[in-house]
C-alpha positions as CSV (number, residue, x, y, z in Angstrom):
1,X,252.5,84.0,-84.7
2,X,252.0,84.1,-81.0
3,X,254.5,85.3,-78.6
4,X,255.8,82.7,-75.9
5,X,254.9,82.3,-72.2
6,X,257.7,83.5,-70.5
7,X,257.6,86.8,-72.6
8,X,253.6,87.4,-73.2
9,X,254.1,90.4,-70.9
10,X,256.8,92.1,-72.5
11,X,255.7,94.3,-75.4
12,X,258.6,94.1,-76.8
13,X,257.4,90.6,-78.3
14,X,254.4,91.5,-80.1
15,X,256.6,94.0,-82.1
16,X,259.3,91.0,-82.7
17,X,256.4,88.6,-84.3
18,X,254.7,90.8,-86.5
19,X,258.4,91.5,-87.9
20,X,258.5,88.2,-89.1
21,X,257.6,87.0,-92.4
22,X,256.1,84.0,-93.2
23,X,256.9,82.3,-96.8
24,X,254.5,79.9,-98.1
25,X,255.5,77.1,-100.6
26,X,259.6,78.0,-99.4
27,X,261.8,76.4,-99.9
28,X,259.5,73.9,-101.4
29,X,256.0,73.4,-101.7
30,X,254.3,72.6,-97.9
31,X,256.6,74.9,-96.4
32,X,255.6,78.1,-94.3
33,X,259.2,79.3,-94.0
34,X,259.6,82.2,-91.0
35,X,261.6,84.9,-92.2
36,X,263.8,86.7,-90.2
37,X,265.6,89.0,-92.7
38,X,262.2,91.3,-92.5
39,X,263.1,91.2,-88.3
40,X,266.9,92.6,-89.3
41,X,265.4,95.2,-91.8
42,X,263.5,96.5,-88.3
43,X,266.2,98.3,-86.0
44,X,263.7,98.4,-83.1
45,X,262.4,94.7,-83.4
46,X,265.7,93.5,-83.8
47,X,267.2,95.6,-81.1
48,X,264.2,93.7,-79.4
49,X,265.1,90.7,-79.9
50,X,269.0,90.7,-79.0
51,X,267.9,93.1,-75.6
52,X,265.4,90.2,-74.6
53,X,268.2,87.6,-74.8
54,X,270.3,90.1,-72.9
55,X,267.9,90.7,-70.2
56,X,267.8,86.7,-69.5
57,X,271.6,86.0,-69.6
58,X,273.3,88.6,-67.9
59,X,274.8,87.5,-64.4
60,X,274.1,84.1,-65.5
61,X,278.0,83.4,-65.8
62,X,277.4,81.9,-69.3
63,X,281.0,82.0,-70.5
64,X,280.6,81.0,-74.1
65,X,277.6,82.4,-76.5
66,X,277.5,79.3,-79.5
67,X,276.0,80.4,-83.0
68,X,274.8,77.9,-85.6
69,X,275.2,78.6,-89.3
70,X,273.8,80.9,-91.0
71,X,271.4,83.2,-88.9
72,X,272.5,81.9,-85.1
73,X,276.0,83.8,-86.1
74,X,273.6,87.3,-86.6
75,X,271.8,87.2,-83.1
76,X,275.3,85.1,-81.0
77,X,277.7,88.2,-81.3
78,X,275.6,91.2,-80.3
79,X,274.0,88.8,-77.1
80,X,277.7,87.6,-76.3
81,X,279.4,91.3,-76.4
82,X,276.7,92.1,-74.0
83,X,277.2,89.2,-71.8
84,X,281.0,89.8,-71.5
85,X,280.8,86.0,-73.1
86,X,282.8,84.7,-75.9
87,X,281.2,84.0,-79.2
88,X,282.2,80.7,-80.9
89,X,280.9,79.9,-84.6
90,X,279.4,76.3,-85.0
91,X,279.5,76.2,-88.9
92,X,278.7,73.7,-91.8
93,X,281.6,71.6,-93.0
94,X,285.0,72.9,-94.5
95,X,283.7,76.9,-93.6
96,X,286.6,77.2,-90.8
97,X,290.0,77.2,-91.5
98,X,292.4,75.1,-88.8
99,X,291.9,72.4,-86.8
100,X,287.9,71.5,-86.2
101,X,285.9,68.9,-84.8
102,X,282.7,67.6,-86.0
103,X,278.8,66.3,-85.3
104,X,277.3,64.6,-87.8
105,X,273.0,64.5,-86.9
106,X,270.2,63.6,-89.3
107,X,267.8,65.8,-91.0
108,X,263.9,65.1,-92.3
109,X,265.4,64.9,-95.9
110,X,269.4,63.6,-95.1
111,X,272.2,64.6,-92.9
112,X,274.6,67.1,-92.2
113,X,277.1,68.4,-89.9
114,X,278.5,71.0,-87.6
115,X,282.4,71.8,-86.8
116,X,283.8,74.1,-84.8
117,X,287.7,74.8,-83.7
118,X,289.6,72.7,-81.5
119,X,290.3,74.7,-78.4
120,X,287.5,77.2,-78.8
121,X,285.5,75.2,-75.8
122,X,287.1,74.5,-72.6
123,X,286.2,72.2,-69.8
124,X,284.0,73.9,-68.2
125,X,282.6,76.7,-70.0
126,X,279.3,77.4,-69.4
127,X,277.4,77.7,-73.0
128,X,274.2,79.2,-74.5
129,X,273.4,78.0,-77.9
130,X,271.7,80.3,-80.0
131,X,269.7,80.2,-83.3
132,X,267.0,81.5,-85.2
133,X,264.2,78.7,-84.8
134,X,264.1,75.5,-83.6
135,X,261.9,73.0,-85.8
136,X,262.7,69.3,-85.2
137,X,265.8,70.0,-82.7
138,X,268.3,68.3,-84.7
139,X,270.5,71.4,-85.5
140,X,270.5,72.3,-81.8
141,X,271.0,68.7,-80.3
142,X,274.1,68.4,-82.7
143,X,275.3,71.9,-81.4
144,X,274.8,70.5,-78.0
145,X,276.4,67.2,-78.4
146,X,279.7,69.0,-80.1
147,X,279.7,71.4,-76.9
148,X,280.1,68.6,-74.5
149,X,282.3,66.6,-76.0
150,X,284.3,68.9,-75.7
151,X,283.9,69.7,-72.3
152,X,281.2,72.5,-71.7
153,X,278.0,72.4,-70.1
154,X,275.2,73.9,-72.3
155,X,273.4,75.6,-70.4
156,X,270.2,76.6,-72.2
157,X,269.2,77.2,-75.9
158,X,267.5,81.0,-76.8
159,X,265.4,80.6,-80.3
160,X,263.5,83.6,-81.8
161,X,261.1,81.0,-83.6
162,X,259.5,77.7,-81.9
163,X,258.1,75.6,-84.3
164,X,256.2,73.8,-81.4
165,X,254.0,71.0,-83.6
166,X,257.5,69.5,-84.8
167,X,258.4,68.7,-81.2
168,X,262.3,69.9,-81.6
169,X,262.1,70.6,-77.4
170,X,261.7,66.9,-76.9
171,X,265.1,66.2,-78.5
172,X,267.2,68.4,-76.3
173,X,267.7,66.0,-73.0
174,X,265.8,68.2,-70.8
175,X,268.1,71.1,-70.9
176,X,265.9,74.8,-71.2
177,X,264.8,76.3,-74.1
178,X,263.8,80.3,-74.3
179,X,262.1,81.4,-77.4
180,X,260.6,84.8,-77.8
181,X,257.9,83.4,-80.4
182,X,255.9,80.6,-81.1
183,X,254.9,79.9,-84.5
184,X,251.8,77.5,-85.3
């Protein structure tokens, strides 16, 4: 894994890559899945990671830190607490209890969809949407999409993991991404 651009400075990020783990043949054959529970089980790499978010956000008047299901709900909460932002789950269907509204997107292999609570966003808010890795941008274009239509400007989107050959970037409408690695 290589580190990105913006951070092939930082030291920091060398530490971050070689704590992920790469899965061949997961969850099916073809696949080189990047594992980030082997990041978690590293205090300092992880520590990295959330600190290297930090470091870009802070003073940038983001007002609401998104997670998407599963592993954008580990690195959202520590980034928002540290950002005086509030954190705002964007699950799969029928996890949250209430009153939600939905974006459906498409996957390579089918479709799914994200909710998140009515009222959570309000007009205005300025959001970061966070997750693990961005592949073909479909996960991060739906959290987008659900953010705005319910009034908040996304801001930017912070990915550990780039996936750069499946082009996910190009799906996001121009609006800045910031990984910390790049995975070929």
């Amino acid at each position: 894994m290589a580190s990105c651009k913006d951070n092939e400075q930082d030291p920091r990020v060398h530490g971050i890559a070689a704590a992920i783990r790469v899965v061949p043949d997961f969850p099916k054959k073809g696949i080189m899945f990047r594992d980030i529970t082997t990041l978690l089980l590293n205090p300092k790499a992880f520590r990295n990671a959330v600190d290297l978010f930090v470091e870009r956000y802070l003073g940038k008047d983001i007002t609401v830190v998104a997670g998407i299901e599963a592993r954008g709900l580990i690195f959202g909460p520590p980034i928002a607490l540290a950002i005086g932002a509030k954190f705002i789950p964007l699950r799969k269907p029928k996890k949250l209890p209430g009153e939600v509204i939905s974006e459906k997107y498409d996957l390579e292999y089918g479709s799914d969809c994200l909710e998140m609570h009515v009222g959570a966003v309000q007009p205005g808010d300025r959001a970061l949407v966070v997750d693990d890795l961005i592949a073909t941008g479909g996960t991060l274009c739906a959290a987008m999409n659900l953010l705005e239509r319910a009034g908040a400007n996304v801001v930017e989107f912070a990915c550990v993991i780039e996936l750069p050959e499946l082009k996910g970037r190009d799906k996001l409408k121009g609006k800045p991404l910031h990984i910390l690695v790049e995975s070929r």
